[in-house]
FISETOR-869894 format. One record per residue (C-alpha): chain; x, y, z; residue number from 1. Coordinates in steps of 0.02 Angstrom, whole numbers. Layout:
N
   nulo     east    north       up   nuse
      A        X        Y        Z    NUM
...
END
This chain:
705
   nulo     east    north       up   nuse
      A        0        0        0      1
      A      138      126       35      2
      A      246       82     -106      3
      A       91      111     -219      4
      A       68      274     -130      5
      A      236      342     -155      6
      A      253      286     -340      7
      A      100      394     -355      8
      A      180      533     -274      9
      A      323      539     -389     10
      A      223      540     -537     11
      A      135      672     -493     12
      A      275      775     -446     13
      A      394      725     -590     14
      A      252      794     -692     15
      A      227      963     -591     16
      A      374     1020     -717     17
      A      356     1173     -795     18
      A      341     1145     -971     19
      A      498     1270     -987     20
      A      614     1163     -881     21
      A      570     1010    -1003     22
      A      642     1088    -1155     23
      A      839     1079    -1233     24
      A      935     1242    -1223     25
      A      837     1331    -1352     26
      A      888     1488    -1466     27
      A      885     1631    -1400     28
      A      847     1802    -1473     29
      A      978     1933    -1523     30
      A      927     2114    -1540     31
      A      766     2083    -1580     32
      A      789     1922    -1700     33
      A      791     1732    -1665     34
      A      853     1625    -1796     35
      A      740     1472    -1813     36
      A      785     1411    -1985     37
      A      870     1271    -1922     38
      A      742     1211    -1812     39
      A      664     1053    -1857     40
      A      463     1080    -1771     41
      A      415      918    -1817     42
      A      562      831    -1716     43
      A      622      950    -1574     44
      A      440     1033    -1559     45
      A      386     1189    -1461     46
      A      495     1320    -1411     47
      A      515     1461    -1311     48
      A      545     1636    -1399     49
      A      667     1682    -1264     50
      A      800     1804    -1278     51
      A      818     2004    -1319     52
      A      681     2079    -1375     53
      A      624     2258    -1433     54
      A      571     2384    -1320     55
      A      485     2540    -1336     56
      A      449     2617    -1164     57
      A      292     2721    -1144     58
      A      248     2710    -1329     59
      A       98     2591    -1395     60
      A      172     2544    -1583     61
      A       81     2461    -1703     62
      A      139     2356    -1878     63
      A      109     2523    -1968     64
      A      220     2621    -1862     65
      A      363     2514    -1876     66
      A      348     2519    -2069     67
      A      405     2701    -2049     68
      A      591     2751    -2023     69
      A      527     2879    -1881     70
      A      642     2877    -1723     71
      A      550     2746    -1609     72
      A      679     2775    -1441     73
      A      723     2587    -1442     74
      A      789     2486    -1323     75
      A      821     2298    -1277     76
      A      736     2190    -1141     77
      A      770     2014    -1100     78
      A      604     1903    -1098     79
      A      558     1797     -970     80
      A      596     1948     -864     81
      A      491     2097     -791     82
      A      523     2271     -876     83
      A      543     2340     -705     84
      A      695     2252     -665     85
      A      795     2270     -817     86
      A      875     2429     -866     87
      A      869     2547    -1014     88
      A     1010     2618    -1115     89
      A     1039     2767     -964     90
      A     1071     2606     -848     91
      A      916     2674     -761     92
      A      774     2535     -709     93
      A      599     2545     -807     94
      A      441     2591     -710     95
      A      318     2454     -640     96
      A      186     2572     -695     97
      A      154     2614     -891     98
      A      136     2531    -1053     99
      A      253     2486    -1190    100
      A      286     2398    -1371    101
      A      381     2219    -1380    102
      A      448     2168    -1559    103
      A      529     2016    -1611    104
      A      555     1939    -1781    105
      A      584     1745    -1816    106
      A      657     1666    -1953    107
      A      584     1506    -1972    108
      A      605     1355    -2107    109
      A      533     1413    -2283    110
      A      455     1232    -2295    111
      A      334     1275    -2139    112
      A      155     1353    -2170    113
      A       76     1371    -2029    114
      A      110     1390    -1833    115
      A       27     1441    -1659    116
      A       93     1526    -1532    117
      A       33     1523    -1339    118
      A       60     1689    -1222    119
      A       31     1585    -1030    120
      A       61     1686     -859    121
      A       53     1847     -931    122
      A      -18     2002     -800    123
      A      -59     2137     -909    124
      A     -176     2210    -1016    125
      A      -91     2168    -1204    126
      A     -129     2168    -1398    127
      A      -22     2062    -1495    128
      A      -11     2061    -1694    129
      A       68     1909    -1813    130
      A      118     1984    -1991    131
      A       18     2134    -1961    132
      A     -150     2047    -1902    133
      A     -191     2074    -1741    134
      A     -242     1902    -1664    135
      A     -242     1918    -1484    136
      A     -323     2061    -1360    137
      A     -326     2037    -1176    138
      A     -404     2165    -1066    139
      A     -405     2340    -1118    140
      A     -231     2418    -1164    141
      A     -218     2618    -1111    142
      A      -98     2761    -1071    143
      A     -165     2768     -909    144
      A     -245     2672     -773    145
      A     -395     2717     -785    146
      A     -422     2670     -971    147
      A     -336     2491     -946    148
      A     -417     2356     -881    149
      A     -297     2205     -859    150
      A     -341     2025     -875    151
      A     -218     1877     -827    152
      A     -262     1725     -936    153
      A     -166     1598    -1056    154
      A     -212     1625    -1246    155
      A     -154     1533    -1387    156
      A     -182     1565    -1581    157
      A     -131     1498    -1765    158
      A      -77     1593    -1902    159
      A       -3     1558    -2094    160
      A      174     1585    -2126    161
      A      247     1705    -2286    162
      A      430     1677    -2338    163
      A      501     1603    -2199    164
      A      470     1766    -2083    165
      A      364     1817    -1944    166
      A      329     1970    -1849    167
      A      277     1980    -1661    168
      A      201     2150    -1600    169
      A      158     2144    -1425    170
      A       75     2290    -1333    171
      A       53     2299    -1141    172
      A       -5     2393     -999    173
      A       41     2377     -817    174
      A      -53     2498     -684    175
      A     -105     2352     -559    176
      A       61     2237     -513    177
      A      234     2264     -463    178
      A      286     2138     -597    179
      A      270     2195     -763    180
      A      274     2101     -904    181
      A      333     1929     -966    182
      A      364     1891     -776    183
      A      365     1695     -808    184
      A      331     1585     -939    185
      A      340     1692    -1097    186
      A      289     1664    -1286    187
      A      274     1484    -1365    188
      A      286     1438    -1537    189
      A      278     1259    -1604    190
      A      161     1163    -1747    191
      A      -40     1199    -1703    192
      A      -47     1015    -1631    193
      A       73     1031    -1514    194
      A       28     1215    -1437    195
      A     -146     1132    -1452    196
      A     -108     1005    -1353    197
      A        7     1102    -1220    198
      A     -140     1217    -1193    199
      A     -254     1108    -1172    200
      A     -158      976    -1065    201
      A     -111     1144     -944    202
      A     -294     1157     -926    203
      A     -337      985     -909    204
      A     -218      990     -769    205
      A     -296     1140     -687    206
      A     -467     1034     -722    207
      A     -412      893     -623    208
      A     -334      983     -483    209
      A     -490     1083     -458    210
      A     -610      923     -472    211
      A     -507      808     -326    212
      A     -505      962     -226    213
      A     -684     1026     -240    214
      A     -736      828     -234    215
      A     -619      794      -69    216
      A     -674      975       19    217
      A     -836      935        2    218
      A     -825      746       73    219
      A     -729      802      228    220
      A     -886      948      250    221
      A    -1006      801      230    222
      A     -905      704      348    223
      A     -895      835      468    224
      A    -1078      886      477    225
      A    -1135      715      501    226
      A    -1011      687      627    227
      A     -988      847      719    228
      A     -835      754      838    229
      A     -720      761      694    230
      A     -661      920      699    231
      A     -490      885      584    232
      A     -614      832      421    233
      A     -682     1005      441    234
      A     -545     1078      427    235
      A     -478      968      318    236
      A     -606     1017      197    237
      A     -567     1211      237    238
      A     -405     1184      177    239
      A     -456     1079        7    240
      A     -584     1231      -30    241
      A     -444     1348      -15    242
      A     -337     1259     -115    243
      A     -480     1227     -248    244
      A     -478     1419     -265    245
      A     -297     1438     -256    246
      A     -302     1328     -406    247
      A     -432     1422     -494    248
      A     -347     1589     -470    249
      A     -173     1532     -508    250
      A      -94     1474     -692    251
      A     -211     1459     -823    252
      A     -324     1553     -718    253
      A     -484     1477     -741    254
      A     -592     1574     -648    255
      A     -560     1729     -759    256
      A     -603     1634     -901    257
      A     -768     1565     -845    258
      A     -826     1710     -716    259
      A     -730     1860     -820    260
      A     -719     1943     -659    261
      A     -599     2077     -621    262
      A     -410     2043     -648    263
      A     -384     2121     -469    264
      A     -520     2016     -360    265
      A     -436     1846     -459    266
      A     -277     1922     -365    267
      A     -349     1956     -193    268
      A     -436     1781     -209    269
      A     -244     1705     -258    270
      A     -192     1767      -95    271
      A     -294     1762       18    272
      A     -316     1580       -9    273
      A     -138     1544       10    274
      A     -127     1666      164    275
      A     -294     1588      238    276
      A     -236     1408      191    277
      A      -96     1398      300    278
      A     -161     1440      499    279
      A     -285     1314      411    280
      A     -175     1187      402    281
      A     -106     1200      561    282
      A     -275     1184      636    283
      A     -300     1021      558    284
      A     -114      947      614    285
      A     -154     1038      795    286
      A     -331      923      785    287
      A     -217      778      735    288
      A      -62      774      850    289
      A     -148      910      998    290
      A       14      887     1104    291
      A      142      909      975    292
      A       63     1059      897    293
      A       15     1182     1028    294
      A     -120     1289     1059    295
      A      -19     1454     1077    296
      A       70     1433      917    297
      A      -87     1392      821    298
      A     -159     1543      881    299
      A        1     1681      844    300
      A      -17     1580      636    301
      A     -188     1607      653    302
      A     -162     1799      681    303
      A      -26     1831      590    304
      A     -115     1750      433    305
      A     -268     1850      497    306
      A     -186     2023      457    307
      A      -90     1963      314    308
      A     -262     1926      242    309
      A     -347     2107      302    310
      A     -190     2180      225    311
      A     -263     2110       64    312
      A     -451     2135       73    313
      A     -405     2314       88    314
      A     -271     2368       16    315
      A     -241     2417     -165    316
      A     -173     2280     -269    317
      A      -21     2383     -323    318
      A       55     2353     -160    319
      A      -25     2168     -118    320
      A      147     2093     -181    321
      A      244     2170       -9    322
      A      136     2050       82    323
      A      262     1917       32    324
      A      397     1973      126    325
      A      307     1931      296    326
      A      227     1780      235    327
      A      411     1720      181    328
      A      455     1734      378    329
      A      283     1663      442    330
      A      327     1519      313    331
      A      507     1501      403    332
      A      445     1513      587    333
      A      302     1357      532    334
      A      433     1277      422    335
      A      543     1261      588    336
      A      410     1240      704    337
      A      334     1104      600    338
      A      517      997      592    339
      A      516     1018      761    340
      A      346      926      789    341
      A      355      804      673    342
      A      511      762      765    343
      A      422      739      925    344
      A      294      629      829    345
      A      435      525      744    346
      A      523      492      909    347
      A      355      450     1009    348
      A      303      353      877    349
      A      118      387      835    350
      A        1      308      734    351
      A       20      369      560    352
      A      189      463      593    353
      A      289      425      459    354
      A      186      455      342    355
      A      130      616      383    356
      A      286      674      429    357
      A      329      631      233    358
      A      181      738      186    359
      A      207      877      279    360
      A      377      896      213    361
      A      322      881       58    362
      A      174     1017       63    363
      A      297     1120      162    364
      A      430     1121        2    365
      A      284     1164     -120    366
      A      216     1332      -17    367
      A      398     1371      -48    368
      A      420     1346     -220    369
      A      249     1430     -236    370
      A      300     1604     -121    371
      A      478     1606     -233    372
      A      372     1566     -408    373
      A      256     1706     -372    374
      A      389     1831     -339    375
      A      445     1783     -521    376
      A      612     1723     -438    377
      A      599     1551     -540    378
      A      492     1463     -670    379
      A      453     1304     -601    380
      A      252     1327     -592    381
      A      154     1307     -440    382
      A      180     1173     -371    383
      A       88     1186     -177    384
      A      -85     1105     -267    385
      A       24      953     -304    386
      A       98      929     -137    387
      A      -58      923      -39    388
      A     -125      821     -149    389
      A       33      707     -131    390
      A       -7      727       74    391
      A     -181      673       61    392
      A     -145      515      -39    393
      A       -3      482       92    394
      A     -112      490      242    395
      A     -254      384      172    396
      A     -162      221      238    397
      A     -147      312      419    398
      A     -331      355      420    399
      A     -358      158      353    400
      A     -289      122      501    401
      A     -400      234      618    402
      A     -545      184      528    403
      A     -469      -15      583    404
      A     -478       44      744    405
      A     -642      134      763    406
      A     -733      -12      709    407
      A     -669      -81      865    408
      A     -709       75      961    409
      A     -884       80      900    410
      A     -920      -96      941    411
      A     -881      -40     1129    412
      A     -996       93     1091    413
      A    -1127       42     1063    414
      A    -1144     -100     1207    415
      A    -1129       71     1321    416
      A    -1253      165     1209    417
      A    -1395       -5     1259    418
      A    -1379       53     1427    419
      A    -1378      253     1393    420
      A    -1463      365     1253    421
      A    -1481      538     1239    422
      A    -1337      632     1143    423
      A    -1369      805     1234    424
      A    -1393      706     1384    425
      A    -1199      652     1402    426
      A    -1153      844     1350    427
      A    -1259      899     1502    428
      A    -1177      802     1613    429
      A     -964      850     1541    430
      A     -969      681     1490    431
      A     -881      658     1317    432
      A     -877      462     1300    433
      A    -1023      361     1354    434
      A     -917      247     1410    435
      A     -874      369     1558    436
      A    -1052      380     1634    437
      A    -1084      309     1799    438
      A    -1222      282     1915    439
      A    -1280      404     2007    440
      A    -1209      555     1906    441
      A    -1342      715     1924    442
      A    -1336      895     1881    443
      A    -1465     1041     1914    444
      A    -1529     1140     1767    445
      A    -1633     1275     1736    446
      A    -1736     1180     1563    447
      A    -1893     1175     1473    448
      A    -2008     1034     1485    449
      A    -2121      958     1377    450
      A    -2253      826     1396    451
      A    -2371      762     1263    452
      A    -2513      633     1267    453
      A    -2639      576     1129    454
      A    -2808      592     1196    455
      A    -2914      474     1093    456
      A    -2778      351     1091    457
      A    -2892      220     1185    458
      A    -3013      279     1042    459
      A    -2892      231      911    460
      A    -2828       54     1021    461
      A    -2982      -12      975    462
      A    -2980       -4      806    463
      A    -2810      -96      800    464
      A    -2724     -271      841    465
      A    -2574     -275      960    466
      A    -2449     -278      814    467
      A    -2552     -153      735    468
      A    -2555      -32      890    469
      A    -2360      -56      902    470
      A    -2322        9      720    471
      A    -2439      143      734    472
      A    -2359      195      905    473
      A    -2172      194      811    474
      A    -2241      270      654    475
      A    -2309      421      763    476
      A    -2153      428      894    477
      A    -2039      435      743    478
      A    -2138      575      665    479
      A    -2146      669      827    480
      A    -1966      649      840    481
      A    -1891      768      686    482
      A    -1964      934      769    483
      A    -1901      890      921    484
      A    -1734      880      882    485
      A    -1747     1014      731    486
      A    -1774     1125      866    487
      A    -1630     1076      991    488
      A    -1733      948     1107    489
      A    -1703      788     1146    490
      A    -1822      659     1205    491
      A    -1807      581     1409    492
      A    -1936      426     1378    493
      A    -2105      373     1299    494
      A    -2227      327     1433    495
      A    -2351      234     1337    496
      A    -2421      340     1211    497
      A    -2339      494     1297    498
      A    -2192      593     1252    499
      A    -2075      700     1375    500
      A    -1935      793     1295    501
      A    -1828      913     1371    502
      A    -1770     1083     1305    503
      A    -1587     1135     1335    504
      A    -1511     1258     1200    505
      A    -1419     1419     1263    506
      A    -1362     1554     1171    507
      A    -1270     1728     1220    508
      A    -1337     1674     1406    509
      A    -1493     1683     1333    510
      A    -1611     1541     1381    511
      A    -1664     1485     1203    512
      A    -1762     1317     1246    513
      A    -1925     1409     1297    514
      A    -1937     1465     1102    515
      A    -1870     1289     1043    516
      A    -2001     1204     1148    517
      A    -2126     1276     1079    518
      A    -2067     1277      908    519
      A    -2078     1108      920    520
      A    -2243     1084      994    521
      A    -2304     1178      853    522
      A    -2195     1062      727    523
      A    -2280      914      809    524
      A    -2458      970      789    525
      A    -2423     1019      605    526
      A    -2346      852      572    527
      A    -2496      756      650    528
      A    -2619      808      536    529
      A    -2511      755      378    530
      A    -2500      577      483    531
      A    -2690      573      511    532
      A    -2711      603      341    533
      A    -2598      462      280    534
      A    -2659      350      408    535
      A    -2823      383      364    536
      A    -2900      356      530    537
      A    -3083      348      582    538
      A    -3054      450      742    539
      A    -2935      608      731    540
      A    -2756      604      835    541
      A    -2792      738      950    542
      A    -2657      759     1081    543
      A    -2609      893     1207    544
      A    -2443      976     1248    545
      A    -2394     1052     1430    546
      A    -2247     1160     1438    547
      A    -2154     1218     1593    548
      A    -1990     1314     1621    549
      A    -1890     1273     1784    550
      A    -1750     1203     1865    551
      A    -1744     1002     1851    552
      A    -1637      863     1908    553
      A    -1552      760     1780    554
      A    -1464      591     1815    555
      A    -1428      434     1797    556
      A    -1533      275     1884    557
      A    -1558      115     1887    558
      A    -1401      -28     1933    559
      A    -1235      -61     1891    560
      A    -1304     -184     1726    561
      A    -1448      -62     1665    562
      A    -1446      103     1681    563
      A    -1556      227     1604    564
      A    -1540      421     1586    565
      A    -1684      530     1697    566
      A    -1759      713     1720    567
      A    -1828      723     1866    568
      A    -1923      877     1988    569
      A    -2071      991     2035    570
      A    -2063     1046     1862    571
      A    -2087      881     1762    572
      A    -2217      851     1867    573
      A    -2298     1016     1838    574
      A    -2274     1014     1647    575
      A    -2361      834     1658    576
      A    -2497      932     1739    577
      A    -2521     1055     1604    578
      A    -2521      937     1491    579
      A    -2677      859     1566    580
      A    -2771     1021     1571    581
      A    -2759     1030     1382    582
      A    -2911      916     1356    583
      A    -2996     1040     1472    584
      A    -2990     1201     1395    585
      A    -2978     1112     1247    586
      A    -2815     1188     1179    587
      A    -2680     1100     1096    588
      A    -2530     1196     1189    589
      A    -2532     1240     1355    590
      A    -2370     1342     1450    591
      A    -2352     1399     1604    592
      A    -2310     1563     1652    593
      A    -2097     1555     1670    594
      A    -2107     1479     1481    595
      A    -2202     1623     1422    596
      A    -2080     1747     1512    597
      A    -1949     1676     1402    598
      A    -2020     1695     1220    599
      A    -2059     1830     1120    600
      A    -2218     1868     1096    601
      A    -2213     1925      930    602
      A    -2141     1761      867    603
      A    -2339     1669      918    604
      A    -2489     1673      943    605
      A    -2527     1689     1124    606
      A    -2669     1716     1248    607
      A    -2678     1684     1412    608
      A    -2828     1556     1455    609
      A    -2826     1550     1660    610
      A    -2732     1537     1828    611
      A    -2730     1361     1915    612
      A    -2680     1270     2085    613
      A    -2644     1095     2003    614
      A    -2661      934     2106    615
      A    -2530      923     2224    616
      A    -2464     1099     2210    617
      A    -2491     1249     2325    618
      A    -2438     1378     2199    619
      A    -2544     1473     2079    620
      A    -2485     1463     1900    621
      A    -2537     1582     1757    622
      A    -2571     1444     1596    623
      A    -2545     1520     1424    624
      A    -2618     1457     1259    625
      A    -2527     1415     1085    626
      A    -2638     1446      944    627
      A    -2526     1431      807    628
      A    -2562     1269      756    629
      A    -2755     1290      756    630
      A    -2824     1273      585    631
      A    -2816     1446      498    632
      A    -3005     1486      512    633
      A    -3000     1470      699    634
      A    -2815     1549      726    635
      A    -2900     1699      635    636
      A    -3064     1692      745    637
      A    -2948     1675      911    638
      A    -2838     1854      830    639
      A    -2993     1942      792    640
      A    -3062     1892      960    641
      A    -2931     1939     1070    642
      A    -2945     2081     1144    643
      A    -3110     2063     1199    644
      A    -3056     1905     1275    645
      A    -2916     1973     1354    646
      A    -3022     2131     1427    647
      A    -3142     2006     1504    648
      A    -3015     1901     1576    649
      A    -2944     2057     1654    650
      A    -3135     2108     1709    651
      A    -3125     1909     1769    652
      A    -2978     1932     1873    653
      A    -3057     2110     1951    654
      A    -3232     2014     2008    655
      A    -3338     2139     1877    656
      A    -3444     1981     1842    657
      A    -3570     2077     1725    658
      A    -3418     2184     1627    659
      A    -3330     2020     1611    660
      A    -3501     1914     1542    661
      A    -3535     2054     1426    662
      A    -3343     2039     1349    663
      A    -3341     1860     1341    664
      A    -3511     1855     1254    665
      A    -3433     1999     1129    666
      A    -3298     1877     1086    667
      A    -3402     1743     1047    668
      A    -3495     1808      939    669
      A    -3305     1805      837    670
      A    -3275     1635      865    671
      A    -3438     1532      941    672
      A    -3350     1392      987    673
      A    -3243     1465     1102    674
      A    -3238     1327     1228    675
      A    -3147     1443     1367    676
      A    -3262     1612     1344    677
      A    -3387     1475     1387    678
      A    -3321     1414     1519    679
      A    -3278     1592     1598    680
      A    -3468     1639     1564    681
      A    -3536     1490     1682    682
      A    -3403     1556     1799    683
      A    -3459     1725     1810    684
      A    -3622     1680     1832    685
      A    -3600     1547     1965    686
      A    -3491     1672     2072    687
      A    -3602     1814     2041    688
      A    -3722     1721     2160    689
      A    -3588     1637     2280    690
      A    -3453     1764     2275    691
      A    -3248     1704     2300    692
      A    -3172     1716     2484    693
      A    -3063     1868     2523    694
      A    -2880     1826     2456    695
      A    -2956     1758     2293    696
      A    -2830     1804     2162    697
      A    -2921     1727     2002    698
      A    -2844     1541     2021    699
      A    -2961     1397     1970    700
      A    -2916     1245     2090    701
      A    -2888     1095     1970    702
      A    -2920      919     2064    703
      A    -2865      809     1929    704
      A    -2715      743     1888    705
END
């Protein structure tokens, strides 16, 4: 498996060549002329029209002009080399900034008709002519910088031959880079095949890197958010969308070709991809080997790279390129750091440590050929895409083996996980591993209950055989179960045909499981009626939801063979109790009064229906209604009805029997089945007659359970 691994390596880095280093020494130009009669295209192939070139600074020449004998102000520039660090005939460097004419003629065999020629890497704005026709035009070309418009892309084109003799005109126009023109790679000539083929094998290239990237990112982000534990294949798949864009932005530049966006946000994207990649990485190797890489240095890459990158979001391209210089010593410091680690991992020998030390190294080389290739300091193409690729093949055998073990890991798992359920449950209690829970383990928390209970299930029993019963029961708990956890619950137990979740999620120290309880209560109702419509059931699955807010107990019980996970407290109880009173005011949701102080009230529809004593309590409790998921007819009725209701209750509350009778009867005539405005009528009129003791505050002693 490793020997396969590594042959694959070196393939792919013996053909990360630059198609420049491949090639014979070539001839070069002299003043302006290269002599290719003696070249033999169909044998020795492309070539490179290297050498000393024309060059007319600040002036935009055309075929016509040079047909003229006027004074053009000539001088010679070597090509592949910037303009900017080359000197004129004063000995006095060019400007980065400005535009200028290239010439070049070629003297090529008689016998040959027709060639192509392929302009790759170039950063300017340029025109280029062939014999007078002008073939190529990249960008906008202009005396100044705001009538140029660069674009970086590769171009290639085919043109007929005349006597043996060809004539290159190249005009271009720098206002953007530090670099100006034929920085690396340069002009290729060859047979329309070949330069066919180059171009498109350079692309196909580009293709391929960008497809395992995109395709690997994506996995490890699929990975990730289905198992939220593995933090490294996150990151992981950070670092492979980085380098998919890197890829993109870099070369043949694909992204200007298929997006034709700006020349200067392809350059911010170049960088900050690189500059973001690397604190990246180190994240994943920290997630990795956490006591070789440390925490502190992870955290000065992490800001370093952070700057580097606002540096580039907001400055002006022109002076992006100084960036480098840092990043060079950032590279250094990791470079060293990294040795370092892997040294530790080497010695203490950990899983997978060869062969990611190998990988590292290897990624590590290729950010530095990349930094020094960018810089225009040497022509061997980018390289960086290559070596991570060359890391990721190298470390699938180590995570072979970690999947090896898992299995064996999981198996242990999940003869814990028979004894012990909920997810949210272990978090509660600081336990990571399920295999760390013990009996007896309890915490306090201030959570959101939830009980629900089908009231016509005995209804619906009789309609159905044991087996039949059973798969209707699963059927409807695994409905009920998606907006629970959609909205950050989990559920405690099923007792019988009940349901009692709990509520946990904090944000900001914000207590968000009042909202997410409800949220889901609504969810549940919604979801019922698409079951009872599926089912088609004689009698309708009505159920009823009580919700309380308080401080609970959670645990574990039972014995050292079985244990089971528990919420226990006054406030189950009492959100068991609100539960039952559902069937009695005939709502669907019922909350008590600390759940409603936690919610919004904007975000549903709310009214408050009474205040109770429940069995076995003392206190009185303010119960709320959720009408959201009434049908839309009666949610309407229950908006436009309201405030009357509410001004009765109030008129309730105050002992104005009459005032209160003549509200609720208002309201009614809204919504006539009102169950509640009912009820509060026969109220009114029973304690007209028999009035409440002193101390009455409005509560309604409830006797059942």
């Amino acid at each position: 498996m490793r020997v396969i691994i590594f042959v694959i390596i070196i393939f792919f880095l013996s053909g990360c060549q630059s198609e420049k280093s491949t090639n014979e020494v070539n001839p070069l130009a002299e003043k302006g002329v290269v002599d290719l009669s003696q070249w033999d295209f169909d044998t020795k192939g492309k070539i490179y029209l290297d050498g000393e070139w024309e060059f007319y600074w600040q002036q935009l020449l055309t075929p016509r002009d040079f047909a003229s004998n006027t004074n053009k102000n000539q001088d010679w520039i070597q090509v592949p080399n910037a303009w900017n660090d080359q000197l004129d005939k004063n000995n006095k460097p060019f400007p980065a900034f400005g535009y200028s004419t290239f010439r070049l003629k070629i003297i090529v065999p008689p016998q040959q008709k027709k060639l192509s020629i392929r302009l790759s890497d170039l950063r300017d704005a340029y025109k280029l002519w062939v014999n007078q026709e002008l073939l190529i035009e990249s960008g906008v070309v202009g005396k100044n910088k705001e009538n140029t418009i660069s674009r970086i892309d590769s171009k290639m084109t085919t043109f007929p031959l005349v006597n043996g003799q060809v004539e290159i005109v190249l005009q271009i126009a720098n206002y953007r880079s530090d670099k100006s023109g034929f920085i690396r790679g340069g002009v290729l000539l060859g047979k329309e095949e070949v330069i066919q083929k180059t171009h498109v094998n350079s692309i196909a290239v580009t293709l391929f890197l960008c497809g395992c990237y995109l395709i690997i990112g994506l996995y490890h982000l699929l990975f990730y958010q289905m198992r939220r534990k593995n933090q490294g294949a996150f990151y992981f798949g950070i670092l492979c969308v980085l380098i998919f864009i890197r890829v993109l932005t870099t070369g043949d530049k694909l992204l200007i070709y298929w997006t034709n966006i700006p020349t200067f946000v392809n350059s911010k994207l170049a960088y900050l991809s690189v500059y973001a990649a690397l604190p990246i990485f180190f994240i994943y190797l920290k997630s990795i080997f956490p006591k070789e890489i440390k925490q502190q240095f992870v955290k000065v890459v992490l800001r370093f790279a952070g700057l580097l990158c606002l540096f580039i979001f907001l400055a002006p391209n022109t002076i992006s390129h100084y960036t480098f210089y840092p990043f060079r010593v950032l590279l250094l410091f990791c470079t060293l750091y990294v040795v370092y680690a892997m040294y530790f991992v080497l010695r203490r020998k950990k899983n997978g440590g060869v062969l990611f030390t190998i990988g590292i190294l290897i990624a590590v080389a290729t950010a530095w050929n990349d930094t020094i290739y960018e810089s225009g300091d040497n022509t061997s193409g980018f390289l960086f895409p290559f070596g991570i690729l060359a890391f990721m093949l190298l470390q699938t055998s180590f995570l072979a083996k970690v999947f090896a073990d898992n299995i064996v890991r999981i198996r242990l798992l999940s003869e814990t996980f028979k004894k012990f359920v909920p997810e949210q449950f272990l978090r509660r209690l600081d336990e990571e591993d399920s295999n760390e829970i013990e009996l007896g383990v309890a915490r306090e928390e201030l959570l959101t209950i939830s009980f629900s209970d089908i009231r016509s299930f005995s209804e619906i029993s009789e309609q159905m055989t044991s087996q039949e019963l059973l798969v209707f029961l699963n059927e409807f708990f695994e409905r009920m179960d998606d907006p629970i956890h959609d909205n950050h619950g989990f559920i405690d137990k099923y007792i019988g045909d009940s349901i009692m979740s709990v509520f946990d999620r904090k944000e900001d120290d914000n207590n968000k499981h009042a909202s997410d309880s409800v949220r889901a209560a609504i969810g549940m109702h919604q979801i019922n009626y698409d079951f009872f419509q599926n089912r088609k059931l004689e009698i309708p699955i009505r159920f009823g939801i009580g919700i309380h807010t308080g401080r609970v107990i959670l645990g574990t019980v039972g014995s050292a063979k079985r244990m089971d996970s528990t919420v226990i407290g006054d406030s189950v109880n009492l959100a068991s109790r609100l539960e039952s009173l559902t069937k009695y005011y005939d709502a669907q949701i019922i909350i008590s009064e600390s759940t409603r102080n936690l919610i919004h009230s904007d975000d549903f529809y709310i009214r408050q229906i009474d205040k109770v004593v429940v069995k076995g309590k003392s206190n009185i409790v303010a119960v709320y209604e959720i009408f959201d998921a009434n049908p839309f007819e009666i949610k309407k009725m229950k908006v436009e009805s309201l405030p009357d209701f509410n001004q009765g209750l109030n008129f309730y509350f105050d002992k104005k029997w009459d005032d209160a009778i003549r509200c609720f009867q208002k309201s009614l005539k809204i919504y006539s089945e009102d169950k509640v405005a009912k009820m509060y009528i026969e109220r009114c009129e029973a304690l007209r007659l028999s009035p409440p003791e002193d101390g009455w505050q409005g509560e309604f002693i409830y006797k059942n359970k």
